[in-house]
C-alpha positions as CSV (number, residue, x, y, z in Angstrom):
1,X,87.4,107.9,86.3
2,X,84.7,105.3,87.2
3,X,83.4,104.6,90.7
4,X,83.7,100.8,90.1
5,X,85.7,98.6,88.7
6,X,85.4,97.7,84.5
7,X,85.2,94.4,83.4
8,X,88.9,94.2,82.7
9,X,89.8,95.7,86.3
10,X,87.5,92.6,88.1
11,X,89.5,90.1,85.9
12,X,92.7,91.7,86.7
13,X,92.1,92.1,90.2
14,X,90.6,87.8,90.7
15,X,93.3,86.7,88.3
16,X,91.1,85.5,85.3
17,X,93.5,85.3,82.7
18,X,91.1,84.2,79.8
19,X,89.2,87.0,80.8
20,X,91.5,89.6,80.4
21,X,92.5,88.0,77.2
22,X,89.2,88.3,76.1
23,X,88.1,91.6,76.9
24,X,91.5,93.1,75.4
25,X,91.2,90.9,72.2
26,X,87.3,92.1,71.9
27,X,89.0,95.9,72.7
28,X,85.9,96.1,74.8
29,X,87.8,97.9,78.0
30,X,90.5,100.8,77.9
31,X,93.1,99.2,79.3
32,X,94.2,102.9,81.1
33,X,90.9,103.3,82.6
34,X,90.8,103.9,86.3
35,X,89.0,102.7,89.0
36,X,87.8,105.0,92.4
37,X,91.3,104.8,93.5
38,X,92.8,105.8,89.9
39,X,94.1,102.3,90.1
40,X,94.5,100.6,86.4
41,X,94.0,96.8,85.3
42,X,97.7,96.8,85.4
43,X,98.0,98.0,88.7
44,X,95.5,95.7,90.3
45,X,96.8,92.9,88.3
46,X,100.1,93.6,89.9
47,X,99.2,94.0,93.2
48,X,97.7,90.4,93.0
49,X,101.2,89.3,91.3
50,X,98.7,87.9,88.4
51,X,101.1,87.1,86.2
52,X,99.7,86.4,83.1
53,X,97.3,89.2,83.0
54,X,100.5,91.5,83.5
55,X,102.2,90.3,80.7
56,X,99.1,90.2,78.1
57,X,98.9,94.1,79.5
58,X,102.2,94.6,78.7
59,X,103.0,92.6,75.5
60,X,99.7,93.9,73.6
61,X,100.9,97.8,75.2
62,X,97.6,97.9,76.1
63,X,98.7,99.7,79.8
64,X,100.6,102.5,80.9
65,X,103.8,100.7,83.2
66,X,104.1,104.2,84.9
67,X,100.6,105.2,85.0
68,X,100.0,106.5,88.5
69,X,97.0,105.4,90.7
70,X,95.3,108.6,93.3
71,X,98.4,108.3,95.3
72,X,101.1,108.4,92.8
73,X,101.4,105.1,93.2
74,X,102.7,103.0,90.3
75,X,102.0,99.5,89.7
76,X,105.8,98.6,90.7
77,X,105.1,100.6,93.8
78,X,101.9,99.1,94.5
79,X,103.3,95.4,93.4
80,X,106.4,96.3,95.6
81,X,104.4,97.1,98.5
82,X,102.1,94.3,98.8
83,X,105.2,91.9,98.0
84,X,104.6,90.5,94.4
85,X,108.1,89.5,93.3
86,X,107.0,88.4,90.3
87,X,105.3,91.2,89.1
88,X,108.1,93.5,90.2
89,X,110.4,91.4,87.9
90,X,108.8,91.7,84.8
91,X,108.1,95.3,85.2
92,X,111.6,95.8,86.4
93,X,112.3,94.4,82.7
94,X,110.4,97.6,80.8
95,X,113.2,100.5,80.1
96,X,110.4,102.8,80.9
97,X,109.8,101.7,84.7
98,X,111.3,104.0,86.6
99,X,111.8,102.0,90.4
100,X,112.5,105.1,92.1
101,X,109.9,107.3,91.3
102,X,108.2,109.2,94.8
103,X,104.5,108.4,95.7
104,X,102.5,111.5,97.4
105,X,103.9,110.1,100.5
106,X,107.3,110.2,99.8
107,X,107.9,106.7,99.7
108,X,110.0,104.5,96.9
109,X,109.3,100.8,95.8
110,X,112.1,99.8,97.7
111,X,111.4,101.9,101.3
112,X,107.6,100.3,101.1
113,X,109.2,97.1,100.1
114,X,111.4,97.0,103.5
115,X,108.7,98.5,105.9
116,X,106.4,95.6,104.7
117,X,109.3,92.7,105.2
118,X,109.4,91.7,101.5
119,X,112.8,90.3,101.2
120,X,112.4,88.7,98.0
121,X,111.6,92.0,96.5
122,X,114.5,93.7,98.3
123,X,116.8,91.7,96.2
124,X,114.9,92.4,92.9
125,X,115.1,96.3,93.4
126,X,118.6,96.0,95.0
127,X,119.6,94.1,91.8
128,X,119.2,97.2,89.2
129,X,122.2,100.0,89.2
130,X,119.2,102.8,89.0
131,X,117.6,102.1,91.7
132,X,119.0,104.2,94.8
133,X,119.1,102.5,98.0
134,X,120.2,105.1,100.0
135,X,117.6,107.5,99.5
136,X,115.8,108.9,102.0
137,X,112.0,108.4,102.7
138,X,109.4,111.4,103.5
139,X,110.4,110.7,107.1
140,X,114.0,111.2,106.4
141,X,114.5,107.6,106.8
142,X,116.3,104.8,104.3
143,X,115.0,101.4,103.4
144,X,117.6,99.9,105.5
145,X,116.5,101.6,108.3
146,X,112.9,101.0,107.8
147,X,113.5,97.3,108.0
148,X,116.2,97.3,111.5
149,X,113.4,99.4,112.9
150,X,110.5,97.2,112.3
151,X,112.9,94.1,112.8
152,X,113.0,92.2,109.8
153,X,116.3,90.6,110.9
154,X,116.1,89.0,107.1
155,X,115.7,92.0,105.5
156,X,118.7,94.0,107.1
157,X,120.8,90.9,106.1
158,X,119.8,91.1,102.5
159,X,120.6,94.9,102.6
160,X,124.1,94.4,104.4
161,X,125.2,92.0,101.5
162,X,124.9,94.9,98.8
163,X,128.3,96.9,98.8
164,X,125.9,99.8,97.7
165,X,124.3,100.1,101.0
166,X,125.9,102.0,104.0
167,X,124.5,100.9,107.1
168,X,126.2,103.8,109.3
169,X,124.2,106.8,106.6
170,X,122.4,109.2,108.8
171,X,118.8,110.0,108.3
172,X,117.2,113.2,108.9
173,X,117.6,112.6,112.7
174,X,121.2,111.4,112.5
175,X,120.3,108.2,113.3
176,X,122.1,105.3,111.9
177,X,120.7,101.8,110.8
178,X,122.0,100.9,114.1
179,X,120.1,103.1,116.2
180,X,117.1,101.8,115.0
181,X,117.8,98.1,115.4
182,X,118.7,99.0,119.2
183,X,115.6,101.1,119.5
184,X,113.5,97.7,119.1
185,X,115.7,96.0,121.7
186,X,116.7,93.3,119.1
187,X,113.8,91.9,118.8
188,X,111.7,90.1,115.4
189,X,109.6,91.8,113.6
């Protein structure tokens, strides 16, 4: 592990596609390398939904999909999290991606993706059959119930329209999807 970033994480991370092309075609940069946060190319060119560079990753199996950062974070975790639908998509597309793998916080791509508001990536997750949307958190909480509970109105919507999703499931507190959305008063996130 490195204390800064290689070549090929900088270009990952600030989206310089012909940069990332370059330094993989000149096999200059392992690919797998991590950064101070054990975060991979991959993983930072997820975050920053950069596109290309996640696809010349992935096409040339230059990266890991599953490789974990410091905080068992993957880079559909980490894309999920900060909201990059189209990253989620295309490693949603690798047989090897497992969506609900744990972090060291107990959280799935989909809980951190309805904590942060990121309806767009709800539906992504939502649309594969592996991908449990009933599970509970590390606070004994669902998605669903992270997004009544923060008030992301559009979120809960999204959730409601999957026949998958039971909005009365208790949590570790027996607390329902419900009791959350009261618990805000109703209001916006």
């Amino acid at each position: 592990m490195s204390l800064l970033f290689s070549g090929l994480h900088w270009a990952s991370f600030f989206r310089v596609v012909e940069v990332v092309d370059a330094l993989i075609e000149m096999g200059c940069y392992d690919s797998d390398k991590r950064d101070f946060w054990g975060r991979t190319s991959l993983s930072r060119a997820a975050r920053n939904s950069h596109q290309d560079a996640v696809k010349i990753l992935l096409e040339r199996r230059e990266a890991s999909p599953n490789k974990p950062n410091n905080f068992r974070e993957t880079p559909l975790s980490y894309a999920a999290r900060h909201g990059q639908e189209g990253a989620v998509k295309i490693l949603l597309r690798l047989e090897e991606v497992h969506p609900d793998g744990l972090d060291c916080f107990g959280n799935t791509s989909l809980s951190y993706t309805a904590q942060y508001g990121h309806g767009g990536v709800v539906k992504v997750l939502l649309g594969p059959e592996e991908v449990n949307s009933q599970r509970l958190d590390s606070t004994g909480v669902t998605p669903l119930a992270h997004a009544a509970r923060r008030g992301y109105k559009d979120v809960v919507k999204i959730f409601l329209a999957y026949e998958e999703v039971d909005p009365y499931k208790q949590d570790t507190w027996d607390a329902t999807m419900l009791w959350h959305t009261a618990g805000r008063g109703g209001q916006g996130g």
